[in-house]
C-alpha positions as CSV (number, residue, x, y, z in Angstrom):
1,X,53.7,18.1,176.0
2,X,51.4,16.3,174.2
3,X,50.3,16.9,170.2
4,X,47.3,18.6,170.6
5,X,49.1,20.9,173.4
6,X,51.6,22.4,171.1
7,X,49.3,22.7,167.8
8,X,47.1,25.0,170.3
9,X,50.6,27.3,170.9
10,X,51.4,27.4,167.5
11,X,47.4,28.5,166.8
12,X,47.7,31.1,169.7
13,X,51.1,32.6,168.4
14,X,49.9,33.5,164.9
15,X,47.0,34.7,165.9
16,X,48.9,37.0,167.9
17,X,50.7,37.8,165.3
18,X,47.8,38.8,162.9
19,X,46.6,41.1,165.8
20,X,49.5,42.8,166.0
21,X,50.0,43.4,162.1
22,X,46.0,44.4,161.9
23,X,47.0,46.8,164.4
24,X,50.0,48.1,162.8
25,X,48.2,48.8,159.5
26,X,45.2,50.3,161.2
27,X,47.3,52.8,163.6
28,X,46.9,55.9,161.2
29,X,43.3,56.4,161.6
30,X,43.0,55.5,164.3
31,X,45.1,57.5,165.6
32,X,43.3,60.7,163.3
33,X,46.0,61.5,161.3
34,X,46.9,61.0,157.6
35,X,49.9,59.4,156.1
36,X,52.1,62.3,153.9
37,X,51.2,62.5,150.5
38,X,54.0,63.2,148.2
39,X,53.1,65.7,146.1
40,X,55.0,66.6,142.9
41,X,57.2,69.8,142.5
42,X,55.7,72.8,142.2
43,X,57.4,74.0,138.7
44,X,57.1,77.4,138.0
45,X,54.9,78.5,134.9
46,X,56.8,78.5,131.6
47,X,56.3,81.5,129.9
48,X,54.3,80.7,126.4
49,X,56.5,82.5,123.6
50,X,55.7,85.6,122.6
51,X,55.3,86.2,119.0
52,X,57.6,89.0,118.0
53,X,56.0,91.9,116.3
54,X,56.9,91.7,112.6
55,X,59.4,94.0,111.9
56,X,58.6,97.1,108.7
57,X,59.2,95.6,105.4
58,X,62.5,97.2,103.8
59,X,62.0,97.9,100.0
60,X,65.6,98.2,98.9
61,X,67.0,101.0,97.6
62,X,68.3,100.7,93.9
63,X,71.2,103.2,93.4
64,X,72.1,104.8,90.0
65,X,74.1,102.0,87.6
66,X,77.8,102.8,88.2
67,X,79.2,105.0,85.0
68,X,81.0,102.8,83.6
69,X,85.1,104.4,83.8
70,X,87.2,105.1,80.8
71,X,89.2,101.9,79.7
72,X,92.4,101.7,80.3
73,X,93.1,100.4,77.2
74,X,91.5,103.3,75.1
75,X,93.8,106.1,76.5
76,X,95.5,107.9,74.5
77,X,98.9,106.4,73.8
78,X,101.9,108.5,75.5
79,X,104.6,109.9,73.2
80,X,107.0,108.0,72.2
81,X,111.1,108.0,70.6
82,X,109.2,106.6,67.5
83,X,106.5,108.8,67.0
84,X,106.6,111.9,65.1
85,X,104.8,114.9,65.7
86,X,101.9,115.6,64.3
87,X,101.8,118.7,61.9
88,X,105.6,118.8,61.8
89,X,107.8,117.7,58.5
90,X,110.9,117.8,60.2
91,X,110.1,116.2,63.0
92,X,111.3,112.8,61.7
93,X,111.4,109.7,63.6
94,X,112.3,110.9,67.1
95,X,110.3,112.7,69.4
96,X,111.2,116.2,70.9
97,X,111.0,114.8,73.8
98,X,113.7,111.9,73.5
99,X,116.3,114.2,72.1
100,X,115.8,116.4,75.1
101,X,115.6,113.3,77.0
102,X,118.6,112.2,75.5
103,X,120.9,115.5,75.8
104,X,120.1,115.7,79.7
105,X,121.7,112.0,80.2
106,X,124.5,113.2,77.9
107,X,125.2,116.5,79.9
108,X,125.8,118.0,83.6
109,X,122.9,119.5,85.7
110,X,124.6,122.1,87.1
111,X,122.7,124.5,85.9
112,X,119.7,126.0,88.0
113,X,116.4,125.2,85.9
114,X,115.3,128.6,85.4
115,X,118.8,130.0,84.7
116,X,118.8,126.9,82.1
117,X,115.3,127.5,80.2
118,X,117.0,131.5,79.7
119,X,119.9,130.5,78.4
120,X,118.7,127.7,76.1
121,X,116.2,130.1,74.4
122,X,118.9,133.0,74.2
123,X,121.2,129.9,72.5
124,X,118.4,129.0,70.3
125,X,118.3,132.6,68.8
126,X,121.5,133.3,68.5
127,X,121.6,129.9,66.4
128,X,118.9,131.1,64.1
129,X,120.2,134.4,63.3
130,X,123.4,132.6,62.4
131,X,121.6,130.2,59.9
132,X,118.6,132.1,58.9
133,X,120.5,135.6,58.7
134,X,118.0,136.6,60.3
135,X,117.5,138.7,63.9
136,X,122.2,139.1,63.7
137,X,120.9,142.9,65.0
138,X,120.6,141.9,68.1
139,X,124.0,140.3,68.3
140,X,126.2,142.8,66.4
141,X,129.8,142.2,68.7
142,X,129.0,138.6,67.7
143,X,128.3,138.9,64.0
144,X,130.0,141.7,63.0
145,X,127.8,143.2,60.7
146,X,128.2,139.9,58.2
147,X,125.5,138.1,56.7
148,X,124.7,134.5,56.6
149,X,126.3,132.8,53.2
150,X,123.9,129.8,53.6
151,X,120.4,130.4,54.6
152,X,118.4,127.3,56.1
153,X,114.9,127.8,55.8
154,X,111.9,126.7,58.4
155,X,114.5,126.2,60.6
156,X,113.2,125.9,64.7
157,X,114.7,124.8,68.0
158,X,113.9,121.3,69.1
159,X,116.0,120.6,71.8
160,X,118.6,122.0,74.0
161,X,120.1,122.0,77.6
162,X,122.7,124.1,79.2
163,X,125.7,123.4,81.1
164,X,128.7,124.9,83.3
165,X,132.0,126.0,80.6
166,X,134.7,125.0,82.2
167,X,133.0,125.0,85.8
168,X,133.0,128.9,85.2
169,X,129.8,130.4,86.7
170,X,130.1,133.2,84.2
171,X,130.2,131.0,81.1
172,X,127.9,128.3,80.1
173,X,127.4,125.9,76.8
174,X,124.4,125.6,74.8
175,X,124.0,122.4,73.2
176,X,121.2,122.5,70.7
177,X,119.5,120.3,68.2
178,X,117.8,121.7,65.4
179,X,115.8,120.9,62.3
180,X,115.2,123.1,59.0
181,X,115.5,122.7,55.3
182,X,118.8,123.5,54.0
183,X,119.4,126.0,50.3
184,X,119.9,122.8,48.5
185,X,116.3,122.0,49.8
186,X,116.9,119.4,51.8
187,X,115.1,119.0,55.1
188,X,117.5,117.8,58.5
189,X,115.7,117.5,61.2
190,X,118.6,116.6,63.9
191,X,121.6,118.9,63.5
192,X,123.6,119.3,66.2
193,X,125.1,123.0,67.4
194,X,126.5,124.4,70.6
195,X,126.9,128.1,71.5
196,X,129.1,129.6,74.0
197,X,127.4,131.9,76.4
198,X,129.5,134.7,78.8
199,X,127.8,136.8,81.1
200,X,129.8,139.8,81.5
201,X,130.1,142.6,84.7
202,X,126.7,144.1,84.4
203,X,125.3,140.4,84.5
204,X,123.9,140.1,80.6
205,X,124.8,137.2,78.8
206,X,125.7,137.4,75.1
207,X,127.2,134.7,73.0
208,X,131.0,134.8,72.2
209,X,132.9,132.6,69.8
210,X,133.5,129.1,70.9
211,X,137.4,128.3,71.4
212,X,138.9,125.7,68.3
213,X,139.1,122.7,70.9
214,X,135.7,123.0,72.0
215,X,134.5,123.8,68.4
C-alpha cells in the first residue's frame, strides 16, 4: 500500500469519527426529548420572626421602710448579784434574787413548790413577830405570851426556801435571810435565821422550837 493509499484511510477514519461524535451530541433533540435539569432543593419557607407583643410595664411596688427593731444593746440590763434594788436601803450589794439563788444550791428540793412558797411565808412571819414583837398573837404555844427584848425595825423577808427535817414529811426547816435596822440603829441587810415548822394531826403547821444541835 502505497503513501497516498493509507493518508486516504487515515482521512476516511476521522471523518468517521467526527460523524459519529456529531451524532452523539445531537441525539437529544433529535430524538425530542430534553436532558434533566437539576433543579435545586425545594427548602421549605422559613418562618420570618414574629415580634413578641411587648409585655405590661411593671411599676414596682415600694413597701413601707422596715421599723427599725429595738437594739439589742439598749435593753434593759437583767438583774444582777451586784445590783441593788432600787428603792430599797437594805438591800445592799446582793440582789434578792442571788440569795434566793444561792439558798436553793445550798439546800434539798424535796419540797413540792407550792407546799414550799406556804411554808416560807408562814416562816417569814413567825420570824418577824419574834424580832419585831409584833403579830406573837398568832403564835401563842410558840411565844408564850413573852415579848421581844430587842426590836429590829423595817425589818422584811428577802429570801427563803424550805426543806424536809429530818426526811420527816411532817416537819420542815425554813431557812430565811432577812434585812432590818437593829435598836442600836444599825441596818443588816443579810441575817440569816431558820425556823422549825411541824404539822400536826389536823394538818396545820405551826412553828416549834428548833432542837440545840440544829440551832
Amino acid at each position: 500500500m502505497t503513501g497516498a493509499e493509507r493518508s486516504g484511510l487515515v482521512m476516511l477514519a476521522m471523518a468517521a469519527v467526527l460523524s459519529v461524535v456529531g451524532v452523539a451530541l445531537l441525539w437529544p433533540d433529535m430524538s425530542g426529548g430534553r436532558a434533566p435539569v437539576a433543579r435545586p432543593p425545594v427548602s421549605s419557607p422559613v418562618p420570618s420572626p414574629t415580634t413578641a407583643a411587648p409585655s405590661p410595664e411593671v411599676t414596682p411596688t415600694v413597701g413601707p421602710k422596715p421599723t427599725p427593731g429595738p437594739s439589742r444593746t439598749t435593753g434593759s440590763p437583767s438583774p444582777s448579784a451586784s445590783a441593788p434594788r432600787d428603792g430599797d436601803d437594805l438591800a445592799g450589794s446582793v440582789s434578792d434574787a442571788a440569795l434566793l439563788k444561792s439558798l436553793r444550791l445550798s439546800r434539798q428540793a424535796d419540797i413540792p413548790p407550792r407546799l414550799e412558797e406556804r411554808l416560807v411565808d408562814l416562816g417569814g412571819k413567825v420570824l418577824l413577830a419574834d424580832v419585831t414583837g409584833t403579830g406573837r398573837k398568832a403564835f401563842p404555844d410558840y411565844f408564850k405570851g413573852t415579848s421581844a427584848t430587842d426590836r429590829w425595825r423595817d425589818c422584811r423577808i428577802r429570801a427563803g426556801v424550805a426543806e424536809r427535817y429530818d426526811n420527816r414529811s411532817d416537819a420542815a426547816l425554813i431557812h430565811l435571810v432577812w434585812a432590818g435596822t437593829s435598836p442600836m440603829g444599825e441596818r443588816d441587810d443579810r441575817r440569816p435565821a431558820t425556823v422549825l415548822l411541824v404539822r400536826d394531826v389536823d394538818g396545820t403547821w405551826a412553828p416549834q422550837p428548833l432542837p440545840a444541835e440544829d440551832d
